[in-house]
N, C-alpha and C positions, 0 to 999 in steps of 0.2 A: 063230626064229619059231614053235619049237613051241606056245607058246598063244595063239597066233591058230589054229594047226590044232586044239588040243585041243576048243577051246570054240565054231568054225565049224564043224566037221566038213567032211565032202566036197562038193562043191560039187555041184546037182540038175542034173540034165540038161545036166553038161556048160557049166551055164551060171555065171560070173565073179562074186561078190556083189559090189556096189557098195559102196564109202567107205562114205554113209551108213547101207546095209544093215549092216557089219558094225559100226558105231557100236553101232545098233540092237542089236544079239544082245549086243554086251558090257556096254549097260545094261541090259539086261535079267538078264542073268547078275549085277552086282553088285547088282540089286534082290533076285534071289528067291536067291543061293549063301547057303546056313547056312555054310558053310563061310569061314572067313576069309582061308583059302588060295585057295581060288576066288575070292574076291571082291578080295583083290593082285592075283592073275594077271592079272582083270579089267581094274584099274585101271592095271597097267602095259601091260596093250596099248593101252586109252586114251590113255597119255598118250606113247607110242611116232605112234601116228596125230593126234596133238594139233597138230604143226606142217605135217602136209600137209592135214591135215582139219580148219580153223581150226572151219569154218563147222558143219561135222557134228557135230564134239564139245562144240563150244560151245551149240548150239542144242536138243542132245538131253541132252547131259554135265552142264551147269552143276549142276545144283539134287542129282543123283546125287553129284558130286563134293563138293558145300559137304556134303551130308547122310555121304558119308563121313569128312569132317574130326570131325565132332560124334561121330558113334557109335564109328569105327574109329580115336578119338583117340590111346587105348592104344597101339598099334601103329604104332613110329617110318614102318618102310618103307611102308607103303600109305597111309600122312600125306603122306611124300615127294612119292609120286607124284602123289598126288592133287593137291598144292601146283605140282608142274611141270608137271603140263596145264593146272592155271588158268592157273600164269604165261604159257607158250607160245599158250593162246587170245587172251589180252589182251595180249599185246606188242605194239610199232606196229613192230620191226624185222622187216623181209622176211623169208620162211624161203629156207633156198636149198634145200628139199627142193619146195616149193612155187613149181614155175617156171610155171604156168600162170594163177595169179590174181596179175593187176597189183598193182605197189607200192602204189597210192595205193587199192587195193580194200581190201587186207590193212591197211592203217591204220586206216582209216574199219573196219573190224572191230575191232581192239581196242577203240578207244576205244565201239563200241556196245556190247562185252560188259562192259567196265570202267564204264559208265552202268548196267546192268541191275545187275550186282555191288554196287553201291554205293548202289544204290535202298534194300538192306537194313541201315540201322545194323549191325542183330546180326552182320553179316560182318564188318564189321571188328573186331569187339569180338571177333570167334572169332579173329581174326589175331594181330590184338596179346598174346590170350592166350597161340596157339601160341611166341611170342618167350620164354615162363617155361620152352619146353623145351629143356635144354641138348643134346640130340640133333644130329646137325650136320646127320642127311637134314634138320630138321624147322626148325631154329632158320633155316638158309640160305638155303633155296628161300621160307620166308615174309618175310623179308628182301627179296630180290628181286622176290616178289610184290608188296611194299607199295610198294616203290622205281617197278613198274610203272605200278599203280595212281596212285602221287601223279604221274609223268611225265604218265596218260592227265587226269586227273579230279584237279586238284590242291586246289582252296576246296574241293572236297566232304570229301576225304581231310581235309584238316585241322580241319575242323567236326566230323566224327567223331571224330579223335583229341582234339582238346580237350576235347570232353564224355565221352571214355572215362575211367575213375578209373584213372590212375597210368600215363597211356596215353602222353606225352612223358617219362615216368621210365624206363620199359620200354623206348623205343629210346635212352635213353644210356645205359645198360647195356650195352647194345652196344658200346659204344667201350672198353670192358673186357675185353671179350671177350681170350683168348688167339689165336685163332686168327685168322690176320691176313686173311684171305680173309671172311673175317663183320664182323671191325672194319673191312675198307677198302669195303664193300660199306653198311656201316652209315651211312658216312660222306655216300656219295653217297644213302643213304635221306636223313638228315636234312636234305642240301644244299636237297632238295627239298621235307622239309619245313617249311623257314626261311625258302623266299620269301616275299616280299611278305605276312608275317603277325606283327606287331607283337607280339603274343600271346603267339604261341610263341616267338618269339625272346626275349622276357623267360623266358618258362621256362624255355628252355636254357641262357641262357645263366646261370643262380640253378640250376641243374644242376651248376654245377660243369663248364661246359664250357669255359671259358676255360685252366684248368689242365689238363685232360686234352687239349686242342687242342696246346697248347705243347709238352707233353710229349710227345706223338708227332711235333711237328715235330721236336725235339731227336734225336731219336733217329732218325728220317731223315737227320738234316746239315743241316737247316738250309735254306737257299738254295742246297746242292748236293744237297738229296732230290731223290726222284724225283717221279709223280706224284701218291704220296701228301700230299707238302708242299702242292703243289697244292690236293690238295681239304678239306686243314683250311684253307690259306686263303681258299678261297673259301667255306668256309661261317664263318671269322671276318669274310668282310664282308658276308655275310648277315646277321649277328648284329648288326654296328655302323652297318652304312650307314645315315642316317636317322634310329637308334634313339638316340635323347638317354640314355635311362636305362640304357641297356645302355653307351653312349659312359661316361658316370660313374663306374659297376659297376668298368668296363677301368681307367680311369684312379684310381679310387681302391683298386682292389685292384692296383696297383704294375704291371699287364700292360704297361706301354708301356715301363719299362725292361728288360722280356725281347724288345722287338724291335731292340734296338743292336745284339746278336750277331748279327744274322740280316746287318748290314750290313756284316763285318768285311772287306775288303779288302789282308790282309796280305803273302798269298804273292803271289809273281811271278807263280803261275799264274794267279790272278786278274786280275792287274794289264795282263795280257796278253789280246787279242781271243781265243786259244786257249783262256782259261781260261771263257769264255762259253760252253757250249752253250744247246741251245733251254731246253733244260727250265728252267734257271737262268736264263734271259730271263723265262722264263714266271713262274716265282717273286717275280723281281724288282721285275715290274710289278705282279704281286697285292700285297705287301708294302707299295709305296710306296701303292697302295693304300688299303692300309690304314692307312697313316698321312693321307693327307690327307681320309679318311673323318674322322678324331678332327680334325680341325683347316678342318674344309671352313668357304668362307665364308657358307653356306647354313646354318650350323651357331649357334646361340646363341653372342654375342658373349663371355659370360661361361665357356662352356663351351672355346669355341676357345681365350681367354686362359688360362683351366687347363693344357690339354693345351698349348698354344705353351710354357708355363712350365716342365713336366715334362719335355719334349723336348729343352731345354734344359739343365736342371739334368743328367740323366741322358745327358746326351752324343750324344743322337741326332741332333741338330744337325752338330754335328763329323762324324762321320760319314757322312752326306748330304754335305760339303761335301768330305769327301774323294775320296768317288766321283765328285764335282761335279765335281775338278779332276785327277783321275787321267786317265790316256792309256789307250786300247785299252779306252773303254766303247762297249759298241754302239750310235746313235744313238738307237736308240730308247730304249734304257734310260737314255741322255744326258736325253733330252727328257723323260723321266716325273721322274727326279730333279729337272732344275729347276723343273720343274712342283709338286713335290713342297717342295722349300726353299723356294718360293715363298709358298706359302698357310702354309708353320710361320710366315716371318718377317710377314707379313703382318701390319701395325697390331700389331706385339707391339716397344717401342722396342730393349728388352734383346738380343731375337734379331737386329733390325736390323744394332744395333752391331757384333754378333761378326761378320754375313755382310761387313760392310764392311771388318773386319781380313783378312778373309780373302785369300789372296796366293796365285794358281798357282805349281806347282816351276816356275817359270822363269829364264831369265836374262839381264835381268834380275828379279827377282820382279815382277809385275804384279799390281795388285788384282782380285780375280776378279769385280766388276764392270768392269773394260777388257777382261779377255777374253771376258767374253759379250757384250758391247756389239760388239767385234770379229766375234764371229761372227753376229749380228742384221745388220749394216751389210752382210756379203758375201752376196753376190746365190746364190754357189755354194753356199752351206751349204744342208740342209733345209730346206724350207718350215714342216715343222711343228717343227725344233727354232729354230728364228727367231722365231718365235711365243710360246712355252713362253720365251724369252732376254727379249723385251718384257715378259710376264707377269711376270717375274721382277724387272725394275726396276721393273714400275709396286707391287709389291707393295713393296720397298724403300722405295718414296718414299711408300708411302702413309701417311698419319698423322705425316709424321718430317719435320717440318723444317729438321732439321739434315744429314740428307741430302739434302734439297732446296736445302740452301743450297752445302751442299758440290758438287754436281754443278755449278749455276750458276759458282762460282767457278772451276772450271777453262774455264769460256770466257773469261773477264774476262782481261786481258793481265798478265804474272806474268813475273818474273825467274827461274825456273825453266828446267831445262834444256830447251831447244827441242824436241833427239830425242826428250823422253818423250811417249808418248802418253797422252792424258788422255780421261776419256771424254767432255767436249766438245769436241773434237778430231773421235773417230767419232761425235759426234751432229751438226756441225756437218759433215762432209764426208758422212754418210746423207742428209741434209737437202736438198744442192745434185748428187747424185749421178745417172747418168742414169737408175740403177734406179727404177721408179716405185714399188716395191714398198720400196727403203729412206728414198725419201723418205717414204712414209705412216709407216713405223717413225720413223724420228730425231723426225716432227711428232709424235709421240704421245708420243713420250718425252719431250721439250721441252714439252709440255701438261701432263704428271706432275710436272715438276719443278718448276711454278709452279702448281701448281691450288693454293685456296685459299691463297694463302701473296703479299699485295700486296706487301712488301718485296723477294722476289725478281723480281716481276713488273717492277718497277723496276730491279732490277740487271739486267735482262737487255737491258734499252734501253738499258747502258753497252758493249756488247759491240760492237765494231766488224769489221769483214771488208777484206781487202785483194783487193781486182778486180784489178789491174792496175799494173806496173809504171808510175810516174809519175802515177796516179790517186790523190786522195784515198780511203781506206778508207770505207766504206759501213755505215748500221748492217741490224744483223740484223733488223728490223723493214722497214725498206725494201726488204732485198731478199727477202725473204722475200713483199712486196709485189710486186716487181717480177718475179717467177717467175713469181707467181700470174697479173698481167697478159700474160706471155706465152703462159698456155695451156699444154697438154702435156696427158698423158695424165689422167683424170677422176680416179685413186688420190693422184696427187700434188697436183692442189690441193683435192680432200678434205681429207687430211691437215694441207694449208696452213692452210684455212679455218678448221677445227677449231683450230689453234695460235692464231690471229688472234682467234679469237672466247673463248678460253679465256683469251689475252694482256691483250684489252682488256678484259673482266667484272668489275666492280667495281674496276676500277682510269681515273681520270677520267688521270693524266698520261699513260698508255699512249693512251687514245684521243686525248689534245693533240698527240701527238707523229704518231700514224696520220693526223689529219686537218691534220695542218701540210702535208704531204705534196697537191698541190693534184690531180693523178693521181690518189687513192685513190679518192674520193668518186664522180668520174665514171665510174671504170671499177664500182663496185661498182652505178650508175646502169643502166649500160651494161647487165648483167648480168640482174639483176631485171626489168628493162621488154623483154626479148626474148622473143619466141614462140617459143620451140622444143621441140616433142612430144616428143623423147627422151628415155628415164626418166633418164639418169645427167646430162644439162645441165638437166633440169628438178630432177634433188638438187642442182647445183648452186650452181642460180638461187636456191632457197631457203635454201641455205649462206650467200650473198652476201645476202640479204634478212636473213638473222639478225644479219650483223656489221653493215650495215647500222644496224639496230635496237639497234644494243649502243652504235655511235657516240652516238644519241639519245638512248638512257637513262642513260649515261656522260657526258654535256657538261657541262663546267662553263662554256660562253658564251665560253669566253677567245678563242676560231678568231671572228674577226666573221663571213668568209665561211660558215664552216660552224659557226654558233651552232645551239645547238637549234632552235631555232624555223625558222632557213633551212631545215634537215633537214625537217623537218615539210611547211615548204611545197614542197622539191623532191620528196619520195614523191607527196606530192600530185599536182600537175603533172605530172611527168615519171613518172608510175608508175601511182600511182592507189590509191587506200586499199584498195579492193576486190582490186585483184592483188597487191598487198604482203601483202593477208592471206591470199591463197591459196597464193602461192607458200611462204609460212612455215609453214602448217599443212601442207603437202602431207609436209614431212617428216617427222614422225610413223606416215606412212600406207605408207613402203618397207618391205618384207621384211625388208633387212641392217639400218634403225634398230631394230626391233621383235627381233631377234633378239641382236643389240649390247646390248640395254638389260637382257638376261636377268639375265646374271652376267659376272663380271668376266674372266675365262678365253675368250680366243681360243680358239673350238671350230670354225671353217673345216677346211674340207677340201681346198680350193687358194687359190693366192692370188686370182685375182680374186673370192670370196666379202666378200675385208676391204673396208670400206668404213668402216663407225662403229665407233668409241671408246667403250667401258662408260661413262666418265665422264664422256665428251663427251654423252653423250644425258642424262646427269645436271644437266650445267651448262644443258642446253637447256629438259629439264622446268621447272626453278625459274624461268629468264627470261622464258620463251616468252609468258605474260600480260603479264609487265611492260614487255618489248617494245611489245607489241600496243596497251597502253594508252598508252604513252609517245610514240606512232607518231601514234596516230588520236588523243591529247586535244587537238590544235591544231583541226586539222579538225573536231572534234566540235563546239566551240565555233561557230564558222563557219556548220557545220548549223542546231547548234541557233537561231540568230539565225531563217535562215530557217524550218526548222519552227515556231517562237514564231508568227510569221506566221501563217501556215499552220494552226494549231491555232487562233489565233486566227478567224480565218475558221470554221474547221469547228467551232467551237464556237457560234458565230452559229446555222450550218444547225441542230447537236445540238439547240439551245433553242428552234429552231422545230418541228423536228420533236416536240421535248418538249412544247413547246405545243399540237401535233394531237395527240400520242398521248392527251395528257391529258385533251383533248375528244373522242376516242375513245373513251376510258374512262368517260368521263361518261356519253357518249351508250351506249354498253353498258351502264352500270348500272343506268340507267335502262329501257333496252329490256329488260334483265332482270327488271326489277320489274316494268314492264308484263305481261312476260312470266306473272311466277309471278300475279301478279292473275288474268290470262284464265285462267292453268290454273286457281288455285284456283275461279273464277267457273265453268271448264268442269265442274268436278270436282263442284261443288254442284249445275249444271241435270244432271248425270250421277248426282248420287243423286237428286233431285228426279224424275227422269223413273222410275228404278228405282223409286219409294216410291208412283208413280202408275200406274205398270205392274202392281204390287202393290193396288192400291187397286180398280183396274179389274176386276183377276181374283175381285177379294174380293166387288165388286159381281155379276159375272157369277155367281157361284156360287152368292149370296142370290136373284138372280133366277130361276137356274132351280130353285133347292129350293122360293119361291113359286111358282113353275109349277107345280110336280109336286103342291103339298099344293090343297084344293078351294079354290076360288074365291069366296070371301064377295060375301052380295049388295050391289047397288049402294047402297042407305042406309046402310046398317049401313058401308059403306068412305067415302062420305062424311061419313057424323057423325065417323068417324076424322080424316078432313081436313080437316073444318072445325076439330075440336080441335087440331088441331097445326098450324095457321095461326094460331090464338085464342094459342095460346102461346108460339110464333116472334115474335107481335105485342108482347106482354107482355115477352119479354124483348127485343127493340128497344128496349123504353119504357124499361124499366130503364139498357139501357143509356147511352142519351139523356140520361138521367138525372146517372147518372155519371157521363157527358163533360160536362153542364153544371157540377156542383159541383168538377171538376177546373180547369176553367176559370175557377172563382170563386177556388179554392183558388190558382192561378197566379197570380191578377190582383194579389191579397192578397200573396203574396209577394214579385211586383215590385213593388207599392209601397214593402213594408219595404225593400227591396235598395235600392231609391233614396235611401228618407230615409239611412239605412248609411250609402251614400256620399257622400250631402251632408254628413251629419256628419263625417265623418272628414275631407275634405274641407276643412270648416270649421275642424275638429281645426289641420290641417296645417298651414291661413295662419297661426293664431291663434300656435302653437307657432313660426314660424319668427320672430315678428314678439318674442318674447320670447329675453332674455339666459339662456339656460338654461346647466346645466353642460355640457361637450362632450360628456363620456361617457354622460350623462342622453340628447341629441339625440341623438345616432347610435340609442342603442337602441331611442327612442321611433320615430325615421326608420323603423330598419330593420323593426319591428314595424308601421309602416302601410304602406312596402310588401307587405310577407307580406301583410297585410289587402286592398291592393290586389289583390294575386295570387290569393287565394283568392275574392275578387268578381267581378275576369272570370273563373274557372273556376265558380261560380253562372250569372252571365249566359249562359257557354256551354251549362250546362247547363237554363238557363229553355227557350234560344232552342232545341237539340235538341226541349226537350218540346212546345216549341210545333210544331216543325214535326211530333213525334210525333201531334200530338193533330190538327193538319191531314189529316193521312195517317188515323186511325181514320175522324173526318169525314167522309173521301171514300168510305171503306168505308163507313161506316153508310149514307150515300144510296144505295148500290150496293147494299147489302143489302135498303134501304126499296125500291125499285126490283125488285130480282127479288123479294118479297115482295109487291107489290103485281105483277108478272105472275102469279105463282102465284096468286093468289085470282082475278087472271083465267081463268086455266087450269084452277083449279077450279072456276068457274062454268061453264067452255064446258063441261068434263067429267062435271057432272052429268047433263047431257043424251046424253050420249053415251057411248059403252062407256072405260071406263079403261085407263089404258096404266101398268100399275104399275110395271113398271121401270123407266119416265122418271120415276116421281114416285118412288120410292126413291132415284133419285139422285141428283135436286131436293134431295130433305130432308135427307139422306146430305152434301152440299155444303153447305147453311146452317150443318147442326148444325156439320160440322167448320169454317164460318170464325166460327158464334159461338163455339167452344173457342178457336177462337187470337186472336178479339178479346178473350175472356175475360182470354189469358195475359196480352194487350198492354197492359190494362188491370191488371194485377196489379202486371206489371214497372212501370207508370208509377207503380202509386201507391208500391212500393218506391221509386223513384228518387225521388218527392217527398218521402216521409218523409225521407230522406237529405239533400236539397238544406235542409229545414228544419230537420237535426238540425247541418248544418253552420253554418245563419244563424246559431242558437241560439248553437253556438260562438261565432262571430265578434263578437254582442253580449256575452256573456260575456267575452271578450277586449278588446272596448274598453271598457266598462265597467272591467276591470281596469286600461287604461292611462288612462285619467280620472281614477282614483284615484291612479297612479303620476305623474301631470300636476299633483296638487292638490300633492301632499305635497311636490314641486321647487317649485313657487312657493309655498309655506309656507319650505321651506329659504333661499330666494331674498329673502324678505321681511326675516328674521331675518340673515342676511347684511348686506343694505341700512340695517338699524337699529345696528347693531353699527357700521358703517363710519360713518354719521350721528357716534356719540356719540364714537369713536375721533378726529373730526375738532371737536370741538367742545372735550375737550382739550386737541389738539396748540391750536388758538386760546388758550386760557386760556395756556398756556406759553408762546407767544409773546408774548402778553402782561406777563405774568411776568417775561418773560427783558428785553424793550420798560423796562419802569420799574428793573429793576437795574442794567440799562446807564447810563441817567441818572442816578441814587444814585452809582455811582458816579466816573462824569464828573464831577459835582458835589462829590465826596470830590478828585479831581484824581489818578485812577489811569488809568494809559495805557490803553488795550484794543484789541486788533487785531480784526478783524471775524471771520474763521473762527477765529484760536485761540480769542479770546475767547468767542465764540459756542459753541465746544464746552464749553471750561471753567467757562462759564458754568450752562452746562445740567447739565455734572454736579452745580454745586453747589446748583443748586436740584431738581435730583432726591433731593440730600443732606438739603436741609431742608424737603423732601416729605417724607421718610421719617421724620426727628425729628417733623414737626410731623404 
């Protein structure tokens, strides 16, 4: 610890510096030492106090430390150091030199100094460079630094690294590295930076990392390396889990035939529980791994059949199936294997076929579908390799008929030897077993072995059961019924149900033969119409509501008692539409369905978790409507009869109510209009009052400017007022005037408007009373209507004028009236003193209503020139159609003379025709009356034309 004394010196009065005090003095020292040597010294006391003084060195250190990486880059050892204080500030592993700040303090430390750190892009871009220095202080501790980093702050790390240039090339160079302590360090860097980033896992793995992964597995042993094998494969299933194009990459650059060897099983030491340790368990299950990563069913259908094909071709098959059937595998690596051959053969026929040649060392040889079927059926095996055994046949039978057929046939009764066991043998004794856990097993397998596939659904209704010595044999459909009616534990008639309802779906004789059975129907009755709140009798009551349902939809009528239709009406009745359809929808809405329907791999963790079938919730999806409709269309009908009712009725009220709203409406629209009337009315006495408020102020302020100017004497203002009474009078006369010659002018034009009408009028009888052309009438018609038309809109407009002219009338008396007060008022005034602003606004009032009698008379005689310019028209117009009247009875006359002389003719010809008929009688030639008469007529048209 000399340079901690060098660069503190002695301590002052005896007194101890503190952690952070002496942080403080050694950043200070590597700010201001010129010396390079000084500012090491510095930096290795730093980073010596880095793990008991996370907080000190961190909070005083950082920015001193980054700023020595940049300047003192040169210089491997004070890079070093400076590299292992960061890392030890940001770690989340406890220090053991640091016993006094709790664990969960020291974490929540790193990960805030590893946030600050990482605030700045340019820090990592300073990291990733320090990786070009082959130095081991330099290239190592920044290794571990990053690895920390992406542990603390992993999206942010990898955001940085991808936008660094060449910044994913930089750490697989690493894995080249000589020095195995940097390449297995490197390893677990990239582990972490592969997770969950799509990105970068495309660019490692186009790195060339698939072949450098391999090759360092090889060179460990394989599946007996240590834990370096380990951490290439978990970061090859970084790379592939998920990732389709990287999945491609593997399988088209030849990677899946270099993991056969990984699987080789030769020696005894292997073959033996001895030859297992952990690490090689560990290996094991990464491995298989990573083969059901390339073959998942989650995985494109066309991608998975590739890799299935590969796996095959190149022997990896064989090999899985070796270890399948080897002795002294450890259960757990039993269970991933099958799990494993599962999802290869899965919907691939080819792989199918080999799994089914396949034969345990036994003796005698067994197919190694009987001995996992064997060990599914015993209660004593593993729960989860029991699991991983079902996975395994439904995977066999899925898509492959011919192993569905083949499984079926060994229940069917067969000249075969008795001792052998077949695997419906252990499916039909899991079935009726007291385990409730392998009756769910046998019913799920027996559901695989007939899902889609009606021919076998039929063979399996040939299969018979012997109960009881001296007892007729039973079929497996009855009793499989009759278990179900006894009750037992919830897993087993799950399982049953599920068999029942997968049995009968799409197959109509399966359901003949279920409802021949005169028990089934009631007890399934029985079942759905019961109240019981428990979650496992209320799945299921909705089990039994779905077979149910499957009866109905499946009937082909042949059962009288339980015809479709009876079915219909006993849900009815005895159930009830409404709880038939709750009970069936209810199962949809459990935990274990929703969880069952994910993916096809039992993922429970004990057995009471099993409950639903991957493909049982499959067959349920597509029914579950068709049910429902198939259920209630009887009933609906039924409804519907009364609803017809019913709407009929409410359709009455609707039309009355349509009827009020519609004279609602009316009556609104109309109160509307009234409405906007009174406003527009309000709106006018609202300027009208404004334009007189104006008027008034106009007058006040001419009165008092004649007040203020002098006062003319009383003659000289009377000669004024009698003038401008002399000429208010004058123009009254005039106007008088006018009103009478508008009056004359009126009178004159109602008489023409009348004779108009008489004529036309007269027009019309005269015209209807003549054969005209039709097309001629109509136009003439439709032309005196118009005429009509336009004669009441005259008359309307006579009758306006006249009530105008009534209205000026009343004004003009009104006017002669206060015109004659005013000459009153200026006779009394003469005598008396003047009041000039009452006669200003006497005369101020005349003049303005003789200007607006002016207009009123202006507009009326515009309106009258109009109404005469329209007569004019209208004589113009008949006059035109008078002439159009002359020229059709000219046409009409010339017709009638034409048809006269046309008919004076045809006489003469008959005539004609009259004397050559006797001519010839008289000659003694026969003559028939029509031929004759025709031939006769041509030939005197003949000697028309000669003569």
């Amino acid at each position: 610890m000399d340079y901690f004394r060098k660069y503190l010196g002695p301590s002052q009065g005896g007194v101890q510096p503190t952690g952070a005090d002496t942080v403080e003095r050694l950043v200070d020292r590597v700010q201001s030492s010129t010396l390079l040597d000084d500012r090491r010294d510095a930096v290795r006391a730093l980073k010596a106090m880095s793990k008991k003084f996370r907080l000190e060195v961190g909070t005083q250190a950082m920015e001193i430390l980054i700023k020595t990486l940049e300047t003192d880059r040169s210089d491997a050892e004070i890079t070093g150091y400076a590299l292992d204080a960061l890392c030890n500030i940001m770690s989340n592993e406890p220090s053991e030199e640091d016993d006094e700040t709790p664990i969960q303090v020291q974490t929540d430390l790193g990960l805030q100094f590893t946030e600050i750190f990482t605030k700045t892009p340019s820090n990592i871009s300073l990291l990733l460079s320090m990786l070009e220095e082959y130095d081991f202080h330099v290239r190592w501790p920044t290794v571990k630094l990053l690895t920390t980093l992406l542990t603390n702050r992993c999206k942010e790390l990898q955001e940085c690294i991808l936008v660094s240039p060449m910044g994913v090339s930089k750490l697989m160079d690493l894995l080249s590295d000589s020095r195995e302590i940097i390449r297995n360090d490197a390893l677990l860097l990239l582990i972490q930076l592969t997770r969950n980033n799509g990105n970068i896992q495309k660019i490692v793995a186009f790195e060339n990392a698939f072949e450098r992964l391999f090759s360092i597995v090889d060179e460990e042993g394989n599946s007996d390396g240590g834990i370096i094998v380990e951490d290439c494969l978990l970061l090859l299933t970084n790379l592939l889990k998920g990732n389709i194009s990287n999945q491609n990459f593997f399988r088209e650059s030849s990677f899946i035939q270099r993991l056969t060897p990984f699987f080789d099983m030769d020696s005894e030491a292997q073959r033996s529980q001895a030859g297992w340790s952990a690490q090689k368990v560990t290996n094991i299950h990464l491995m298989l791994g990573l083969v059901r990563n390339l073959v998942s069913p989650n995985n494109p259908q066309q991608q998975t059949a590739a890799c299935q094909r590969t796996m095959f071709q190149c022997g990896l098959l064989m090999k899985l199936c070796t270890i399948l059937m080897a002795s002294g595998v450890p259960a757990d690596v039993l269970t991933e294997t099958i799990n494993t051959v599962s999802e290869v053969i899965r919907g691939n026929l080819q792989n199918q076929e080999y799994f089914a040649s396949v034969l345990a060392p036994s003796t005698p040889p067994r197919p190694a579908i009987v001995v996992l079927l064997m060990s599914m059926v015993n209660e004593k095996q593993p729960f989860t390799l029991r699991c991983s055994v079902l996975y395994c046949f439904q995977s066999f039978l899925y898509k492959n008929e011919v192993g569905q057929s083949q499984i079926i046939q060994t229940l069917l009764p067969t000249s075969s030897d008795v001792n052998t066991i077949t695997a419906g043998q252990l499916l039909c004794g899991g079935l009726f077993s007291a385990d409730s856990l392998s009756n769910w097993f046998a019913a799920v397998a027996l559901l695989h072995a007939i899902e889609d596939n009606p021919s076998q659904k039929e063979q399996l209704l040939r299969v018979q059961l012997a109960t009881s010595i001296g007892n007729p044999p039973i079929s497996l459909l009855q009793q499989c019924c009759n278990i179900l009616a006894q009750g037992g534990k919830m897993q087993t008639r799950v399982g049953l149900l599920m068999l029942l309802s997968a049995w009968l779906a799409d197959s109509t004789v399966t359901v003949a033969h279920f409802l021949a059975s005169t028990a089934n129907v009631p007890f399934l009755i029985t079942q759905v119409s019961a109240s019981d709140s428990d979650e496992h009798e209320l799945l299921v009551q909705g089990l039994c509501a779905f077979l149910l349902g499957i009866c109905c939809l499946y009937n082909d009528d042949q059962n009288e008692t339980f015809s479709r239709a009876s079915l219909r009406q006993i849900i009815e009745r005895r159930i009830g539409l409404e709880t038939f359809t709750d009970k069936l929808t209810q199962i949809p809405k459990f935990e274990s369905y929703t969880k069952a329907a994910k993916k096809p791999h039992l993922n429970s963790k004990q057995a009471s978790d099993i409950i639903f079938d991957y493909e049982f919730t499959s067959i349920f999806k597509s029914l579950e409507s068709d049910v429902l409709k198939a259920v209630s269309s009887a009933a609906f009908m039924e409804e519907s009869k009364k609803k017809m009712a019913s709407m009929q009725e409410h359709e009455k009220v609707v039309n009355q109510y349509k009827g009020l709203i519609q004279e609602q409406d009316q009556e609104l629209n109309e109160t509307k209009q009234l409405y906007q009337i009174i406003q527009q009315k309000y709106t006018n006495q609202e300027k009208e009052i404004g334009e007189m408020k104006d008027l008034i102020q106009q007058l006040k302020d001419k009165n008092a400017l004649l007040k203020a100017q002098k006062a003319p004497s009383p003659a000289v203002e009377d000669g004024k007022k009698d003038e401008e009474l002399r000429s208010l009078q004058q123009e009254m006369e005039n106007l008088r005037l006018n009103l009478t010659e508008k009056d004359s002018a009126l009178g004159r034009l109602k008489d023409d408007l009348t004779r108009a009408e008489a004529q036309i009028i007269t027009q019309n009888d005269t015209e209807e009373n003549k054969e005209n052309n039709p097309s001629e009438i109509a136009v003439l018609s439709a032309t005196v209507n118009r005429l009509n038309i336009d004669l009441k809109e005259c008359r309307q407009i006579i009758t306006n004028k006249d009530s105008e002219i009534s209205r000026l009338q009343v004004q003009y008396n009104e006017a002669n009236r206060e015109v004659e007060t005013l000459k009153q008022t200026a006779v009394v005034n003469s005598h008396s003193e003047v009041d000039t602003s009452s006669l200003e606004k006497e005369i101020s009032k005349l003049k303005e209503e003789k200007s607006q009698l002016m207009e009123r008379i202006k507009k009326s005689n515009e309106e009258n020139l109009k109404a005469i310019d329209k007569y004019n028209k209208l004589e113009e117009e008949k006059k035109s159609i008078e002439n159009d009247r002359l020229g059709v009875e000219d046409e009409l006359d010339t017709l009638k003379k034409e048809q006269e002389d046309l008919l004076v003719l045809l006489a003469d010809q008959d005539t004609k025709i009259d004397k050559y008929k006797t001519k010839l009688k008289e000659l003694g030639e026969q003559i028939e009356d029509d031929d004759d008469d025709d031939d006769l007529g041509d030939d005197l048209d003949d000697e028309d034309e000669e003569s």
